[in-house]
N, C-alpha and C positions, 0 to 999 in steps of 0.2 A: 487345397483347402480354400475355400470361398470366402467373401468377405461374411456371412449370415454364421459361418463356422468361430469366425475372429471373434463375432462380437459377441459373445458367451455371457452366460449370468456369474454373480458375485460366486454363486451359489456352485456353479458346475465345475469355473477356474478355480477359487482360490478358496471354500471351505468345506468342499468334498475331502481337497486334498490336507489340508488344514488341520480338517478332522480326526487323521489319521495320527496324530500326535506331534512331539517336537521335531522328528528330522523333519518333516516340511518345513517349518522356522527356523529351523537351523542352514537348512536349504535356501532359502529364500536369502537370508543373508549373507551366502558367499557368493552369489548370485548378483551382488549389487555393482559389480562392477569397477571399472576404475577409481568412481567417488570414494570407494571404500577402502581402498588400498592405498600404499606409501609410495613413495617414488622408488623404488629399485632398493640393492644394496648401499647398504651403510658404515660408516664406521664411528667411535663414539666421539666427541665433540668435532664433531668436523665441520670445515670449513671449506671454501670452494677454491682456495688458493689465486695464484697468480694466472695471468692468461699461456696458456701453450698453441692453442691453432683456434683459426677462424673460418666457417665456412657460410660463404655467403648464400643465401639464396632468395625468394622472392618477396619481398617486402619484410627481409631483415636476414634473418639466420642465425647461428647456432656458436656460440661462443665456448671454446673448451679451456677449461681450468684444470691447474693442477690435481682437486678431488673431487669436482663435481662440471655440469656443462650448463648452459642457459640457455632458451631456446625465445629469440624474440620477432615479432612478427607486428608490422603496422596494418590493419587490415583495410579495406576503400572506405569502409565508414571512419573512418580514424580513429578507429579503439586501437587500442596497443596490447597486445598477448604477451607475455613471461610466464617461462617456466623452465625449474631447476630440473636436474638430476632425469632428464627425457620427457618429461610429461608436455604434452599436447591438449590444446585444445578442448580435443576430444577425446574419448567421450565423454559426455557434461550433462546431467539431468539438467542445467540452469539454460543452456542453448537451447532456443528456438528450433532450431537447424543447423545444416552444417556448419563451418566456423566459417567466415567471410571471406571471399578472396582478397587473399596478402593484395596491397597497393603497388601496383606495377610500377610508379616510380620511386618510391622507396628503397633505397639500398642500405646496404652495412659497408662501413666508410671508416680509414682509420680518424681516430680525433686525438686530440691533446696525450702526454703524458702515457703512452702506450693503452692507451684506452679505443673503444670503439664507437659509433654512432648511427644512427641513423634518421636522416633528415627528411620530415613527412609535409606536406601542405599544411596541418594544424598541428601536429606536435614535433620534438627533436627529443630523440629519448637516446640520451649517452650513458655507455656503462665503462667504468673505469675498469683499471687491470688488475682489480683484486676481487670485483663483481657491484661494485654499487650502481648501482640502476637510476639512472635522473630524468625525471619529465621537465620538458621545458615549454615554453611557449614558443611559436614561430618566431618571436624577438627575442629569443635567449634569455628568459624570465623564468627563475627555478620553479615551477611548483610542488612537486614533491621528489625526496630523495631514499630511496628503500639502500637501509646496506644489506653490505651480504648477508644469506641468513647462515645460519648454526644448526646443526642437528647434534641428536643425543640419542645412540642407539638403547634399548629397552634393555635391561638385563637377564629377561625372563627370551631375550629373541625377536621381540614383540616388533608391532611399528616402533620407526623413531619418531618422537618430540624435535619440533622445529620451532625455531625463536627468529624474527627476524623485526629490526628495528627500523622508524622512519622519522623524518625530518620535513617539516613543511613551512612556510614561510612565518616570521614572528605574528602577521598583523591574520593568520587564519586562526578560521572559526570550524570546528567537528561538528559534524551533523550525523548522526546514525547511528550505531546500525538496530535503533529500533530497542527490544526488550522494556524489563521495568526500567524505567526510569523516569523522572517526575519532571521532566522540563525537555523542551526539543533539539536544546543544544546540549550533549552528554558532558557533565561534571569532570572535571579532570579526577584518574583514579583510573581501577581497574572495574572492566563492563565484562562480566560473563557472556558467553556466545555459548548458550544454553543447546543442548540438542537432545529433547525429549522430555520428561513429564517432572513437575515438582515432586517433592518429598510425599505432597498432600495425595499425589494421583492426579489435580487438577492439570488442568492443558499450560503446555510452559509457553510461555510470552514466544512473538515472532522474532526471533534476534538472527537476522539477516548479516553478513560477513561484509554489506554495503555499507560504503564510506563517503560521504559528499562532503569534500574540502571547499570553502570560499573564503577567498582573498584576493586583495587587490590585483594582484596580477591574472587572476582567475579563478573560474568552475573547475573543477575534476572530481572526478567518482572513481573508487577505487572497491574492486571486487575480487575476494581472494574465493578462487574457487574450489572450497573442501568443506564438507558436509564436518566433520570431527568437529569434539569439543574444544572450548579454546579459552584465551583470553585477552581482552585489548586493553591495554591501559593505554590513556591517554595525559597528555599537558598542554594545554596550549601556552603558546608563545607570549612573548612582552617585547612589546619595542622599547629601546633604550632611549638614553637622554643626546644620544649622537650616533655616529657609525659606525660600525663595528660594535656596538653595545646591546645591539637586539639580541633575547634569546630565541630561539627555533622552538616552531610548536612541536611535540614528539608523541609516534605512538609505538605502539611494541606489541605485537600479535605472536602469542604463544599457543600453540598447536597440539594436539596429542596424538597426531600421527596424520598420515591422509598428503594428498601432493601438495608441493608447493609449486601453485600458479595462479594466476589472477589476469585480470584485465584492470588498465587505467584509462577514460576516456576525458579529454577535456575541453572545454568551450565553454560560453554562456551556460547556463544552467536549461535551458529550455533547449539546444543542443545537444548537453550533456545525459540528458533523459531520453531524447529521440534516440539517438546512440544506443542508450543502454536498451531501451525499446526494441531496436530492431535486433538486439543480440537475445536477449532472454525473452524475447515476446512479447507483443500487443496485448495488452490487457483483457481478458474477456466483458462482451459487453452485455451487461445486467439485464433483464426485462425493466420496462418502464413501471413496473409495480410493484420493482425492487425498491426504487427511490422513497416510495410510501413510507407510512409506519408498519413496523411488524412490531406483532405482541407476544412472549413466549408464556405458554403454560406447560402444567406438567401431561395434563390430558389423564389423569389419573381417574376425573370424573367421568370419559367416556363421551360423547357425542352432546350431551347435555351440557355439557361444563363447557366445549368450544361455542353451540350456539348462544349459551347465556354470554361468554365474552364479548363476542361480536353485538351480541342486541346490547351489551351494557354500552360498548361502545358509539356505537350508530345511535341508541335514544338520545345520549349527553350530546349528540354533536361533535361528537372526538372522530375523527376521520383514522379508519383502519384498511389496510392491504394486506393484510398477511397473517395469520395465525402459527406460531411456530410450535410442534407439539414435542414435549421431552420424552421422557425415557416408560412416563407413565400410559403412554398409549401401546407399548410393544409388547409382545406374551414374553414375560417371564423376562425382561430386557434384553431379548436378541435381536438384532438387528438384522432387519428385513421382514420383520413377523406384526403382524396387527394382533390383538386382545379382540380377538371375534366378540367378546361379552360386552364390550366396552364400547364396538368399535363394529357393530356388525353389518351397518351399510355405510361403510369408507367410503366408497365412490360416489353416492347417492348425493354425502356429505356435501364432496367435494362441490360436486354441480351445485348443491345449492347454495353455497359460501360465494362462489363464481357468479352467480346472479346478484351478488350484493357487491362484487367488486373484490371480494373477499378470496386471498391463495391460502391453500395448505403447505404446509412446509416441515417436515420427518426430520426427530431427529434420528443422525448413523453414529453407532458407538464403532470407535477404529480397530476394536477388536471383536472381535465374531465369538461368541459363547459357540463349545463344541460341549452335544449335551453326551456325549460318552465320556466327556472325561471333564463332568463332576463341574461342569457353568466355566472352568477353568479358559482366559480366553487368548485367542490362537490369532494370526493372521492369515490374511493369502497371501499370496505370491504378487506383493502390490508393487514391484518394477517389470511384471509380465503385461506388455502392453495389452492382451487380450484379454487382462479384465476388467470389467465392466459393472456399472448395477444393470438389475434387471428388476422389472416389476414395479419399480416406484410410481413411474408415469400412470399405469393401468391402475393404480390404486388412487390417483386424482392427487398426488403432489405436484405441485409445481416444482417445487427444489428440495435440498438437503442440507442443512447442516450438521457437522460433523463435531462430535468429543472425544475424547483422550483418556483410554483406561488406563489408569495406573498400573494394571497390576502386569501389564507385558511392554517390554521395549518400543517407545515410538519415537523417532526422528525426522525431523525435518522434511527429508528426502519423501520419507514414507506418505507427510502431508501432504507432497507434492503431486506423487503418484494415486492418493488417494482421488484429491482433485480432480485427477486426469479420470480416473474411471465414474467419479459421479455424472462429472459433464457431460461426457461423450454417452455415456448409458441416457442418461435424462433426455440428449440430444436427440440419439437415435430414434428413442422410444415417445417422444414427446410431440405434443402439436409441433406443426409446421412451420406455423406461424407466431412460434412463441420461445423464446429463450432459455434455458433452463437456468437456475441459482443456486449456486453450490457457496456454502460457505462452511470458511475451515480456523481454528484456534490457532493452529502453527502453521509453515511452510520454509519454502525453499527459495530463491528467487528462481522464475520461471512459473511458479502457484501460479500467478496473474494471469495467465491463459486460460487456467478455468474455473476464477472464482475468486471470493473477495475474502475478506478474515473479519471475524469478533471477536473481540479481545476479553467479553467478559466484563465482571461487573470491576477488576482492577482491587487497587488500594482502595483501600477504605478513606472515606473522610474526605477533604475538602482538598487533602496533597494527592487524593486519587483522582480527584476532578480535574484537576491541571494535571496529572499523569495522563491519563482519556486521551486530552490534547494532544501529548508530546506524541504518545505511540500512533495517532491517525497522521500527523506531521510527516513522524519520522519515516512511514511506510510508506507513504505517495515519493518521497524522494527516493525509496528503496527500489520505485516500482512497483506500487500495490497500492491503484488510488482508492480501490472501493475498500473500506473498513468504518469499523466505528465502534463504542464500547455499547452493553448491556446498560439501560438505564434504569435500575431498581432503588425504590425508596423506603424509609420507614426501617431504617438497620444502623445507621449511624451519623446520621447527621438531621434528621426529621423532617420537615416540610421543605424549610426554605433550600438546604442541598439537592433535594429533590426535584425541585422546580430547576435551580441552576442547569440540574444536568439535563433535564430536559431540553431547556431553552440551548444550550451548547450544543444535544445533539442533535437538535433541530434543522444545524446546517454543516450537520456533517454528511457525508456519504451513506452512511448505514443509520438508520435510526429505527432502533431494536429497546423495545422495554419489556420488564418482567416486571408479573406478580409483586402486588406491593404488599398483600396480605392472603387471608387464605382465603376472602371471600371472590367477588367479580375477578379480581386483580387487575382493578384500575386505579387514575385517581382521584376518582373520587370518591373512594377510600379517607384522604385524608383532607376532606369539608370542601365546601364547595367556594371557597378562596385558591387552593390550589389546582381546583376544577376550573376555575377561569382561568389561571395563567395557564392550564394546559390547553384550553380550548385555544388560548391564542397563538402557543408557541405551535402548536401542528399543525392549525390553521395557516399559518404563516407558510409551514413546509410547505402543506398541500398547493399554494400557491405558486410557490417557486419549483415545481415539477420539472414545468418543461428546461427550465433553468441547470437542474442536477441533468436530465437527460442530453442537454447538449453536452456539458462536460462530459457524462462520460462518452460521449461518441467522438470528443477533442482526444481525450484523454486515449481512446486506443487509437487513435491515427498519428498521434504527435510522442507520446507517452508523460505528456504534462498532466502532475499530482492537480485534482480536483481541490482538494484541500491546499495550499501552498503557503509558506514562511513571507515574511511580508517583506522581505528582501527580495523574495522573486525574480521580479523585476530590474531592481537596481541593486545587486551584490556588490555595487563598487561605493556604496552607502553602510559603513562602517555602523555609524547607531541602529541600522535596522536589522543587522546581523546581532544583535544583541536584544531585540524585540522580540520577547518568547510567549506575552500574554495574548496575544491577538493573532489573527492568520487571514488569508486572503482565500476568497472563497474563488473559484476563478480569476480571472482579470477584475473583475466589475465590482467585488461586495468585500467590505471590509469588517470584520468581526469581532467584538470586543468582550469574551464573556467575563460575568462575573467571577473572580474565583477566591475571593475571600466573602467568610459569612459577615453578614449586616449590611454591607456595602450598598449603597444607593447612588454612589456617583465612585467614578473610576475617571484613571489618566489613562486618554489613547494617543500613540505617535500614531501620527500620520505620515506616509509616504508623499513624494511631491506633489504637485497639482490639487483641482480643488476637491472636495468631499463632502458627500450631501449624508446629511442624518434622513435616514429613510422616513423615518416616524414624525419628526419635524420641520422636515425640511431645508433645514436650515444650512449653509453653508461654510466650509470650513477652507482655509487654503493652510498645504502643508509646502514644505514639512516641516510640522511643529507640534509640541503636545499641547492637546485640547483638554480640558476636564469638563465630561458630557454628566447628563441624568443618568442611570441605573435603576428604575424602580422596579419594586420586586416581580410587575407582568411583564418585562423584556431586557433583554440586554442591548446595548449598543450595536448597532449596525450602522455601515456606513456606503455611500453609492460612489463609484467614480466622476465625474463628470463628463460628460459624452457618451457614458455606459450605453448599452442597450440590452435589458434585459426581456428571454421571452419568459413570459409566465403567464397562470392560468387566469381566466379571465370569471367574473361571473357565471355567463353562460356555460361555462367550462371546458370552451374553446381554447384557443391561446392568442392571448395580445403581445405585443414590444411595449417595453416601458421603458421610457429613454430619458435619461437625467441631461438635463443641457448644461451642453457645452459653456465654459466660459466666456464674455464677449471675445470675440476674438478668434475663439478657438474651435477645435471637430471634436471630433470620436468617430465611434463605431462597434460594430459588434459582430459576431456570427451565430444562426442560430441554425440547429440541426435538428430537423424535426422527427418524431420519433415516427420507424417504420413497421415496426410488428413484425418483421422479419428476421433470420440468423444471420444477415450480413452487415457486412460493415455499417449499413445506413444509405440514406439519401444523401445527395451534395450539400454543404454547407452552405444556407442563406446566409450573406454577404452585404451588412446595412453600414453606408456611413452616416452619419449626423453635422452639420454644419448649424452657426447660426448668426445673423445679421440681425443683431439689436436686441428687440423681443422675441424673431420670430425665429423657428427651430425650425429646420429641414431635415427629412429624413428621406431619405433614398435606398433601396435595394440593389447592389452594383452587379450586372449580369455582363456577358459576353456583348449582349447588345447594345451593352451601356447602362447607365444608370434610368431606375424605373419607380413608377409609385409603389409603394409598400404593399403587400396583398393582404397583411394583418391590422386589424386596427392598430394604433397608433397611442399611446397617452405620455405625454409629457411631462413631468416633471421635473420640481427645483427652480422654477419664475415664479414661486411665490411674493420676491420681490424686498428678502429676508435679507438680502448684502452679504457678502463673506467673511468670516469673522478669522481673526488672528489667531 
């Protein structure tokens, strides 16, 4: 079989066969492999007992208990593998690739108390004699302590239910794993680990089994590797009034069947993602006219109703990339089909949207109408690596995004696989010189290899707008920098929510709006006061282009979230662990949205060092809270000092805009400039900043040394404003 055999249509793999009723579904899902299955025999409340043999081998080994075994493994990137009752590794939809070579210096070593050990360069992961599992720091600093877990065999036969509880330092903070939730640090309580569609049919939140612990003694991420439903309750800790008086933050992950194993990795948090990076994969890296605006219509008008969008667009001076069309452009809502009546020169289309700068963009329903059996809808075989789409490129889409039929079983897993077959089809079939864009409602970790998530338009109201936040937050720490929600107005909060969310998704990753009425569906829809603040908050994107473009080309090299918590940086800064209204937009911009109605001035903490208000200029030295303006055309932003940012220039070029340094002090910056090709990118330009009194120096650091910049240059923050307290 040839590769031209491999790469098949959606149509030939997986809805020929699809078609032919439920054993293909039924098929497909005993098919799914290890993720889907328990770990071996069981017995009912059982426990792993005491230690009886130990077998060492390369960067840990295999612990045997009285009724169950543990298998642990340090690998050279320093993640640490555990797994109960035999499970391995692999196989893992969330790996990249094989599982890492174990760390040759690494052994299994006795420790304390009939207990075991194994001592790595970055962590020491001891498990005592009745199985509790402890990550330490290279200086013997607990970070987390998993005890043994418990099973409970089914009474019908079924998988067993597994419970296992943890312990983390008093003074940490939870960060994850994503789903609804309205703030970026998860509430103490129990957080559903959702897998598959709401009651409504709507696509169920991304809730990821990822965990990012910070506390003073450090970063770690914690990944249980099992697709099943589940549930995490969490508490965080309190430190007492002396020692011994702290309580332990705790969490407890309840399982309904599927293996018990996971990965723990620890270090800095920008460490701690690289890591997880190189296990679950590099992110895929977006077309540059991803970063854009995209607009979703239903397309129900037909060819007519996309050019009038566009032209309502372009006449106001609203800057558009992307036209997203739904369900109303398909015959009869199948997926992969065009409305010939509606829609009868697609491709024509295409070119001509492309000559104004303007992508098409399909939507794929995740289940395929089979029309012999009555619109009823069916899957492929979406873990058969050799399916693919076909046909979407030759129709003039750029990309796809994908929904969630309620009325058949979708999981996680299933998003992930879907992912993999739009990309690689779009790939195959698509220019050379141009990216494809897949975006998807749910996933899996590992999704990030081929595509980013939108989450929709969320909770309603103004706790839906700081929810937006929490879930693009919580997803860049998940590993999944590109997301962002649906920005639709005129439904529950009227103009002024509308603007907010705008303005917020402005400098998110994904900035995707819908229909505000049934007319244009723009906004100026609602008067032309809310038409100026849009004109300025997308204007603003438009300018910061090459700006998201670098990050995401940081973001798949390093696996550092575009969007980040403003602790970032300094997670050994306790009050900004507790700073959930603001976020750091790379290293350089600091983001303050509005998130209550009326508001016109807001409190923002500041991180150390000084910070320039982009719009005024004016200067701020942290770390301290400031109380800045708000008015209803922008929210607060903020510049680092010594930042260097690139972005688009008048001509429509790209310039550095460089905030100076404080007397005294540098900076710097890297910019990646975008290449129009499928690989990774060009080398990272490499600017430091220095300054002596008034004047600012900027230099480009090369192998041959430091050189004049090749982009113009503009300086700002010596306006001469003082730094204010």
């Amino acid at each position: 079989m040839n590769g031209r055999d491999l790469v098949r249509s959606w149509w030939s793999v997986g809805v020929a066969g699809a078609a032919r009723g439920p054993r293909t579904v039924r098929a497909a899902w005993r098919r799914r492999g290890a993720d889907a299955t328990g770990p071996g025999p069981r017995v009912r409340a059982r426990v792993p007992g005491a230690v009886r043999k130990v077998v060492p081998g390369p960067g840990g080994g295999v612990i045997r208990f009285a009724r169950s075994e543990l298998r642990v493994l340090v690998a050279v990137n320093g993640a640490v593998f555990w797994g109960w009752d035999g499970a391995g590794p692999e196989p893992s939809y969330a790996l990249a690739g094989a599982c890492p070579e174990p760390d040759p210096r690494a052994e299994l070593e006795p420790d304390t108390d009939g207990g075991w050990r194994v001592v790595a360069e970055r962590v020491t992961v001891a498990v005592s004699r009745h199985g509790a599992l402890e990550v330490l720091t290279p200086g013997g600093v607990t970070l987390r302590r998993d005890l043994p877990p418990r099973w409970w065999e089914a009474e019908d036969g079924g998988p067993a239910r597994w419970m296992q509880r943890s312990e983390v330092p008093a003074d940490a903070r939870f960060f994850g794993p994503g789903g609804p939730v309205e703030w970026p640090r998860p509430r103490d309580g129990a957080h559903r680990l959702r897998n598959g569609v709401t009651g409504t049919g709507s696509a169920a939140p991304v809730t990821m089994p990822v965990q990012l612990v910070v506390a003073d003694a450090g970063t770690h991420l914690l990944f249980v590797d099992n697709p099943w439903d589940g549930t995490l309750t969490l508490r965080e800790g309190a430190e007492g009034a002396g020692s011994g008086h702290d309580r332990v933050g705790t969490s407890e992950l309840r399982m309904e069947g599927g293996p018990v194993r996971g990965w723990v990795m620890a270090g800095t948090p920008a460490r701690v993602l690289l890591t997880w990076a190189s296990l679950a994969g590099a992110p895929a890296l977006p077309p540059a006219w991803a970063f854009g605006h995209h607009h979703v219509r239903e397309g129900a008008g037909g060819e007519d109703e996309v050019r009038r969008v566009v032209a309502g667009h372009l006449e106001r001076g609203l800057p558009l990339d992307a036209v997203h069309l739904g369900d109303g452009h398909l015959d009869g809502g199948r997926a992969f089909t065009v409305d010939q009546d509606r829609f009868p020169k697609l491709p024509v289309l295409a070119d001509e949207l492309r000559r104004e700068g303007v992508r098409l963009v399909s939507v794929v329903p995740a289940a395929v109408r089979a029309e012999d059996r009555r619109g009823e809808g069916v899957f492929p075989d979406l873990p058969d690596a050799r399916v693919r789409y076909a046909g979407q490129a030759a129709r003039g889409f750029a990309g796809v995004w994908h929904t969630v039929d309620g009325s058949v079983p979708f999981g996680r897993v299933d998003a992930l696989c879907l992912g993999r077959a739009a990309h690689e089809g779009l790939r195959d079939e698509g220019p050379a010189d141009e990216r494809p864009l897949v975006l998807s409602p749910s996933g899996w970790p590992g999704s990030q290899r081929y595509g980013g998530v939108w989450s929709g338009e969320g909770a309603v109201g103004w706790p839906g707008l700081r929810a937006s936040l929490a879930r693009v937050v919580g997803l860049g720490l998940c590993g999944v920098p590109f997301s962002g929600p649906d920005v639709v107005g005129g439904r529950d909060g009227g103009c002024e929510l509308y603007v907010r969310r705008l303005q917020l998704a402005a400098y998110l990753p994904l900035l995707r709006t819908g229909a505000v009425g049934p007319a244009d569906g723009g906004p100026w829809e609602h008067g032309a006061a809310v038409l100026g603040h849009a004109r300025v908050a997308l204007g603003e994107r438009r300018r910061l282009l090459p700006y998201f473009v670098t990050l995401a080309h940081l973001a798949r090299r390093t696996g550092a979230p575009m969007v980040r918590p403003v602790w970032w940086p300094a997670p050994e800064e306790r009050e900004l662990r507790d700073c959930e209204d603001a976020f750091l937009l790379g290293d350089a911009l600091l983001v303050a949205p509005v998130l209550e109605p009326g508001a016109v001035r807001r409190e923002v903490r500041l991180p150390r060092g000084r910070w320039y208000d982009t719009v005024t200029g004016r200067a701020y030295e942290g770390p301290a809270k400031v109380l800045v303006d708000a008015p209803p055309e922008r929210i607060p932003v903020f510049a680092r000092a010594g930042a260097v940012l690139p972005v688009r220039a008048e001509d429509g070029g790209t310039e550095l805009e460089v905030w100076a340094p404080a007397p005294g002090r540098s900076g710097g910056g890297l910019v990646v400039p975008e290449s129009g090709d499928d690989g990774d990118g060009p080398e990272a330009e490499r600017y430091s900043v220095t300054r002596s009194g008034p004047r600012v120096v900027v230099r480009r650091e090369t192998e041959d040394g430091a050189q004049e910049p090749s982009r113009p240059v503009r300086v700002r923050g010596l306006d001469g404003t003082g730094a204010q307290m």
